[in-house]
MIFIGU-502257 format. One record per residue: residue in three letters; x, y, z of N, C-alpha, C in turn; chain; residue number from 1. Coordinates in pm, 1 decimal. Example, Ala and Ser with C-alpha at 12.3 -4.5 7.8 and 13.67 -1.06 7.14 Angstrom:
% MIFIGU-502257
resn, n.px, n.py, n.pz, ca.px, ca.py, ca.pz, c.px, c.py, c.pz, chain, resi
ALA, 1319.0, -569.0, 780.0, 1230.0, -450.0, 780.0, 1320.0, -330.0, 780.0, A, 1
SER, 1285.0, -225.0, 708.0, 1367.0, -106.0, 714.0, 1290.0, 3.0, 787.0, A, 2
END
This chain:
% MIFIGU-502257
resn, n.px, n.py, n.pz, ca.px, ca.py, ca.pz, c.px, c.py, c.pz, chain, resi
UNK, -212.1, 3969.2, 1802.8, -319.1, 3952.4, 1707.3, -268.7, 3881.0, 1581.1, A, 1
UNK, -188.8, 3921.7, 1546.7, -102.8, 3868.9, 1375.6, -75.7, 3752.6, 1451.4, A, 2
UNK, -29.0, 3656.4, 1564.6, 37.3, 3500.2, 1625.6, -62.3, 3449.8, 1604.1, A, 3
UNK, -223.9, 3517.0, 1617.7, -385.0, 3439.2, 1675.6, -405.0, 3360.1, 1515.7, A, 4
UNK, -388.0, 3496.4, 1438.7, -439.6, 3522.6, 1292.6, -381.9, 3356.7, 1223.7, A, 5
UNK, -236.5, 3373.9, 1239.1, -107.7, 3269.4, 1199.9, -152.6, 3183.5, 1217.1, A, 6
UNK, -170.8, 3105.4, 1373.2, -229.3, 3012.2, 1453.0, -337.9, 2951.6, 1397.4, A, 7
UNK, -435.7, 3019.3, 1366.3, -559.4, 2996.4, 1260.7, -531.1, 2992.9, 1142.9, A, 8
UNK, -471.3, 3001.1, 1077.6, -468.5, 2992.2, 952.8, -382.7, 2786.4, 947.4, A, 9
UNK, -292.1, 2808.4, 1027.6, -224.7, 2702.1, 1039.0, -265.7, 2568.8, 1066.8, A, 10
UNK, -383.8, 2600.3, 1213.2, -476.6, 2510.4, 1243.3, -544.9, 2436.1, 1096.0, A, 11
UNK, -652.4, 2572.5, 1045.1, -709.9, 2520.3, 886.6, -651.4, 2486.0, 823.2, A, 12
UNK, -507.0, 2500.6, 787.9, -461.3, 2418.6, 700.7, -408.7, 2279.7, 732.3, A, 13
UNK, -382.9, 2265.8, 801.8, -370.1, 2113.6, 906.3, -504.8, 2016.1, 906.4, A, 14
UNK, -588.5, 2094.8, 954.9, -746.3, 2057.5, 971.9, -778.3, 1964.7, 828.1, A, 15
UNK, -746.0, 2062.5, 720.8, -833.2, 2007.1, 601.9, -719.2, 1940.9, 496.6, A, 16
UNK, -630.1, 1863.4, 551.7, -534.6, 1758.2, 510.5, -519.8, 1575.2, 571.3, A, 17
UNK, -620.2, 1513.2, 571.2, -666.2, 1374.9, 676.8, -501.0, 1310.5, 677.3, A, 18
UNK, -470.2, 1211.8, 770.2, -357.4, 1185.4, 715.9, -390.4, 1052.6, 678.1, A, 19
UNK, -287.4, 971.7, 603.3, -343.4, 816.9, 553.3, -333.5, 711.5, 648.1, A, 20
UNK, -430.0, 608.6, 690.9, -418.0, 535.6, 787.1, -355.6, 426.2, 743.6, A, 21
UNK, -272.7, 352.2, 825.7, -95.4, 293.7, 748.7, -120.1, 183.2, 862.6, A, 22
UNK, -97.6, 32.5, 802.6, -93.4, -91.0, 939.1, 88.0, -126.0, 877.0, A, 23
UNK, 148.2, -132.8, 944.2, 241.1, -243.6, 913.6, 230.2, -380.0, 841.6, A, 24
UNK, 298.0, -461.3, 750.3, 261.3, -514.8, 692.0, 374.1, -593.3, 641.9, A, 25
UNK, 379.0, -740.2, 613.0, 535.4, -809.6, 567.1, 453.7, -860.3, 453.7, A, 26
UNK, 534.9, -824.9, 284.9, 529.8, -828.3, 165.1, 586.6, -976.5, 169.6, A, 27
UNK, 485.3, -1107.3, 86.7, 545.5, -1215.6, 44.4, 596.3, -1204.8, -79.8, A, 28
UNK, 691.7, -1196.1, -114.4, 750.4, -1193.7, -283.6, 662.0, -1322.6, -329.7, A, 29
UNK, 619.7, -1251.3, -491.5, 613.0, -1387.2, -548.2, 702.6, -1393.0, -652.3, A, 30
UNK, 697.1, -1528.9, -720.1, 812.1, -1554.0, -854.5, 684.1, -1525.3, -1015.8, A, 31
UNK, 560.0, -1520.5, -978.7, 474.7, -1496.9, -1098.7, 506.6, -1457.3, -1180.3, A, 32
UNK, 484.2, -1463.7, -1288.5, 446.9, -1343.3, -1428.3, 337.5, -1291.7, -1433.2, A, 33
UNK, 247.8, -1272.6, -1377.8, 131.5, -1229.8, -1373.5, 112.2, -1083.2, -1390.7, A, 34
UNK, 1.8, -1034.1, -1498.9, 37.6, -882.2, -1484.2, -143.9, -838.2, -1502.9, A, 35
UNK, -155.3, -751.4, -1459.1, -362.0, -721.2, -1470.7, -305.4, -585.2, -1597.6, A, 36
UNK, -407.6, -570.3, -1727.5, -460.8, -439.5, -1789.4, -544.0, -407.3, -1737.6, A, 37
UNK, -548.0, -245.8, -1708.1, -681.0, -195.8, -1696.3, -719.9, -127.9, -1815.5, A, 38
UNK, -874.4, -148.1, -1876.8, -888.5, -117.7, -1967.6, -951.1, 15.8, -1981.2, A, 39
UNK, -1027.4, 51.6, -1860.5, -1107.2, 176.3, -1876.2, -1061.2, 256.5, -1704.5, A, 40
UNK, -1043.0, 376.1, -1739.0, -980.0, 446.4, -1583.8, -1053.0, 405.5, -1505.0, A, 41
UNK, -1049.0, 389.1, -1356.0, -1073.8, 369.2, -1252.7, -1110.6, 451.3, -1151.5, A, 42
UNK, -1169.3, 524.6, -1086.4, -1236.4, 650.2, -1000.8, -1195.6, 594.7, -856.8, A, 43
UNK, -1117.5, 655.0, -765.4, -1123.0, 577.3, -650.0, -1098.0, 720.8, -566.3, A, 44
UNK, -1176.6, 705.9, -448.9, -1202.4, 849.8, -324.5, -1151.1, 770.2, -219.4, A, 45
UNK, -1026.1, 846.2, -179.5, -941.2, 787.5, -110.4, -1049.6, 865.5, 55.8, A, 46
UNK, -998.3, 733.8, 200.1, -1037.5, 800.2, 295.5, -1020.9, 960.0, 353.3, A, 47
UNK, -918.0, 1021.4, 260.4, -833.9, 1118.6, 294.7, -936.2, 1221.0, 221.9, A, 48
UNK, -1019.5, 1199.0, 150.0, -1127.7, 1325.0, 49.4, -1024.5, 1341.1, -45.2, A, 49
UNK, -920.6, 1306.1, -66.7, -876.4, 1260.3, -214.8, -915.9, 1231.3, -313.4, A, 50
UNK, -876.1, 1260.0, -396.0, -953.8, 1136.7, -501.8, -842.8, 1119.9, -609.2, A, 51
UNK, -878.6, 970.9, -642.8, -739.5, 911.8, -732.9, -779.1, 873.2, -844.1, A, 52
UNK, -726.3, 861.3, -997.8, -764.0, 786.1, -1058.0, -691.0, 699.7, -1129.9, A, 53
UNK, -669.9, 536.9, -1142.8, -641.4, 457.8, -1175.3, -617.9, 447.4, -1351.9, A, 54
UNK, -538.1, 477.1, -1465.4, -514.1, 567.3, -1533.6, -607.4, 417.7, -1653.2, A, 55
UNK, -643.8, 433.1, -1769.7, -680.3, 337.1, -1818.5, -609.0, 278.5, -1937.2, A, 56
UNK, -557.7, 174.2, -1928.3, -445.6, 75.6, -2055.1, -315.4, 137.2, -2000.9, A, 57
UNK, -338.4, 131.4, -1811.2, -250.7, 95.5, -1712.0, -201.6, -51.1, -1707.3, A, 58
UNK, -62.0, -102.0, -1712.6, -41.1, -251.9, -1680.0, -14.1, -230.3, -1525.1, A, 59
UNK, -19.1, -328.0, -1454.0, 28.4, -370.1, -1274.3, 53.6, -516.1, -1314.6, A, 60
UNK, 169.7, -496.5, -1245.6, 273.6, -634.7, -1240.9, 237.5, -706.4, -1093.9, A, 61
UNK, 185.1, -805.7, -1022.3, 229.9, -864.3, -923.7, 272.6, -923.3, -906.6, A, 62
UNK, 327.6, -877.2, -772.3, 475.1, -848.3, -659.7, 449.2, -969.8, -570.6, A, 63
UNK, 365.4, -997.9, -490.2, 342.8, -1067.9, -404.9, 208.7, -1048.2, -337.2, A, 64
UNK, 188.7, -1100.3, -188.3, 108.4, -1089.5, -107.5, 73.9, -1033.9, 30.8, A, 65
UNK, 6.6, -987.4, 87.0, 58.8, -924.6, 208.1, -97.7, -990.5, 258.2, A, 66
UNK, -156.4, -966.1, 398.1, -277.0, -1055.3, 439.3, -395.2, -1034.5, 362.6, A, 67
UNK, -388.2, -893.8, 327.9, -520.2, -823.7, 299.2, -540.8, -851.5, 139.4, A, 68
UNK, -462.6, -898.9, 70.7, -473.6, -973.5, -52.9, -343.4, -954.7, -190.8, A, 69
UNK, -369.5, -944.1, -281.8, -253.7, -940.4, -390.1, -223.2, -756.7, -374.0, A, 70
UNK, -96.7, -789.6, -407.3, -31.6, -632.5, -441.6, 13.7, -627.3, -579.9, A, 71
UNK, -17.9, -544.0, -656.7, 30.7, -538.2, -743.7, 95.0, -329.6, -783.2, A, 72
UNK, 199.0, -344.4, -876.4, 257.1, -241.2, -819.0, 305.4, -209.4, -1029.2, A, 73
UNK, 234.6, -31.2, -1017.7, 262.5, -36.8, -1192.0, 386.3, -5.2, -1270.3, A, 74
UNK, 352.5, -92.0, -1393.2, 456.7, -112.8, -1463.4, 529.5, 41.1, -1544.0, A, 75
UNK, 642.6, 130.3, -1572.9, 644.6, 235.7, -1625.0, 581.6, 335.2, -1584.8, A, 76
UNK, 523.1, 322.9, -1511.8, 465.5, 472.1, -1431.1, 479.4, 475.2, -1241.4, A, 77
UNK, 443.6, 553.3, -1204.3, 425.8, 573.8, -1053.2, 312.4, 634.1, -1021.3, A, 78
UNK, 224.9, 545.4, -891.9, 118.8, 565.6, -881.4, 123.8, 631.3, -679.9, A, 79
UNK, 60.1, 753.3, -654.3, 59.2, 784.0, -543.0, -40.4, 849.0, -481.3, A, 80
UNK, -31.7, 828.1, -339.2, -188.4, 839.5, -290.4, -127.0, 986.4, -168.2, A, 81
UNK, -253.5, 1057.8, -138.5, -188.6, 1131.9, -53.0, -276.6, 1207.8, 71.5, A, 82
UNK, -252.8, 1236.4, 131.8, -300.4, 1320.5, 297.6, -184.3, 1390.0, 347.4, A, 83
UNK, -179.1, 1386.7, 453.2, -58.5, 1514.4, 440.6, 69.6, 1502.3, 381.0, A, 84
UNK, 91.6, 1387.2, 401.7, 216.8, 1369.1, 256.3, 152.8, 1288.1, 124.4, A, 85
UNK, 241.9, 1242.6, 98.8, 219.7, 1177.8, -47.0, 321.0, 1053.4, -12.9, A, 86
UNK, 270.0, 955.5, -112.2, 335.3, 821.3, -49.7, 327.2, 715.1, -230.0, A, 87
UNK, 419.3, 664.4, -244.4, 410.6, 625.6, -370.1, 313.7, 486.9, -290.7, A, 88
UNK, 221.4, 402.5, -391.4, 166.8, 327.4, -380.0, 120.4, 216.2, -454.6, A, 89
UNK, 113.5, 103.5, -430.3, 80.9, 2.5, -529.0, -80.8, -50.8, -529.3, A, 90
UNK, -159.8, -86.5, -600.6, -284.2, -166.0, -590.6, -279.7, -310.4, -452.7, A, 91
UNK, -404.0, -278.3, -372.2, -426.0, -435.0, -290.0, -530.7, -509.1, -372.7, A, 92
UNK, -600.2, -586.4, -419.1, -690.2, -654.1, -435.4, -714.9, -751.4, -407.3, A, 93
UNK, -809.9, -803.7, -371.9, -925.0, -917.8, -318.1, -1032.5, -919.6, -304.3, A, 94
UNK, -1083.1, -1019.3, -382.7, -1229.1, -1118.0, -389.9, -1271.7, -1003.6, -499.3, A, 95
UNK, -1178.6, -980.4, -623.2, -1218.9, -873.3, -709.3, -1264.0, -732.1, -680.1, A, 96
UNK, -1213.8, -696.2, -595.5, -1191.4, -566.0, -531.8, -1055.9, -462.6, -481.0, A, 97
UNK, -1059.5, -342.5, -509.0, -925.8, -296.0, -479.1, -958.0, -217.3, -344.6, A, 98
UNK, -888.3, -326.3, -249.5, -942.5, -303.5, -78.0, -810.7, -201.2, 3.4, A, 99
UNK, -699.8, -156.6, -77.1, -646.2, -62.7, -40.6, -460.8, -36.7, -88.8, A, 100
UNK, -411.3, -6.8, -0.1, -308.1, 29.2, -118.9, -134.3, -34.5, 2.5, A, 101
UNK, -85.9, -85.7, -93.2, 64.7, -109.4, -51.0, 159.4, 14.7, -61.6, A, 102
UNK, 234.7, 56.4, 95.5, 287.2, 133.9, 20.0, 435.6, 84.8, 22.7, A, 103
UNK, 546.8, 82.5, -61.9, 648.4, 24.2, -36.8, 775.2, 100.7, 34.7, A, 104
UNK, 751.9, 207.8, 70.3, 847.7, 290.4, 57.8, 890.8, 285.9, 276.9, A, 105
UNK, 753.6, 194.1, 338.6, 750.5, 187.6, 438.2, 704.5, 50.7, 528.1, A, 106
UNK, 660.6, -45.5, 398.0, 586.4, -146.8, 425.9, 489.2, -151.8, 460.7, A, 107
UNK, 371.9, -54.6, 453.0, 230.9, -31.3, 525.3, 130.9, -86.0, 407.8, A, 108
UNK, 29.3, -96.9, 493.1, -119.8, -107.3, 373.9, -186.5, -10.7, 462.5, A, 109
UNK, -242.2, 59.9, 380.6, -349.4, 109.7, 382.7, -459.7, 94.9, 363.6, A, 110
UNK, -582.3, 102.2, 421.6, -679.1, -7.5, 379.0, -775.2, 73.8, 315.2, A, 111
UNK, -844.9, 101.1, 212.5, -965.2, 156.9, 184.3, -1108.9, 112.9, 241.0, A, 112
UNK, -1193.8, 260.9, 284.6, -1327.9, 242.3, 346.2, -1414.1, 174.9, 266.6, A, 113
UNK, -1403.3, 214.2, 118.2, -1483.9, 226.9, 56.9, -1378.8, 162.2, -109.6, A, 114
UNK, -1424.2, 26.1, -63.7, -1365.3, -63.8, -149.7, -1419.1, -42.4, -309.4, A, 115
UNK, -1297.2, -53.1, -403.6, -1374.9, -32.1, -517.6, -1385.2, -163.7, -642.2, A, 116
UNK, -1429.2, -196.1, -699.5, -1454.0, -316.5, -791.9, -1361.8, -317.4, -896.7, A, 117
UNK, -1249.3, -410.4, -897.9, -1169.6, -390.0, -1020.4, -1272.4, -485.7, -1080.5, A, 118
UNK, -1260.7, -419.4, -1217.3, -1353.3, -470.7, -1301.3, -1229.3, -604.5, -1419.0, A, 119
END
């Protein structure tokens, strides 16, 4: 009875942790100076029922390119996204949108469902 109890408890906690969906991905370095302010925080609900927020009179430096658009990755702080682990992460953006996240620590993107508008 106490293995069933365990078992269940273990299941639910497994259950209600999504994990992050990760493509492989080859980072083009760039040589830019290019850096984005954000001026007002950012609200972003990760696929995972996460939720993140993008901090405001945040700088992001970009790094390069990967297919899914610019990466940019922040300056003096660390930014991380999470499901059953946690994964440090950088901004994707394209066509003025932040369509999901670089993570460097593995080379993946992650793509967001539910793209959000860098303003």
């Amino acid at each position: 009875m106490k293995f069933a109890l365990y078992f269940l408890f273990v299941i639910l906690l497994v259950s209600g942790c999504a994990t992050v969906a990760k493509q492989q991905v080859q980072l083009q370095p760039t040589r830019t100076a290019e850096t984005l302010l954000v001026k007002h925080a950012i609200a972003i609900s990760l696929d995972t029922g996460a939720d993140r927020t993008i901090k405001a009179d945040s700088t992001w430096k970009y790094i390069g390119n990967i297919n899914s658009g610019k990466v940019y990755k922040p300056v003096d702080d660390v930014f991380s996204i999470e499901g059953i682990q946690q994964y440090e992460a950088y901004l994707v953006i394209s066509g003025g949108k932040i369509v999901g996240f670089y993570l460097p620590a593995s080379s993946n993107f992650s793509p967001l469902t539910k793209q959000v508008l860098f303003p």
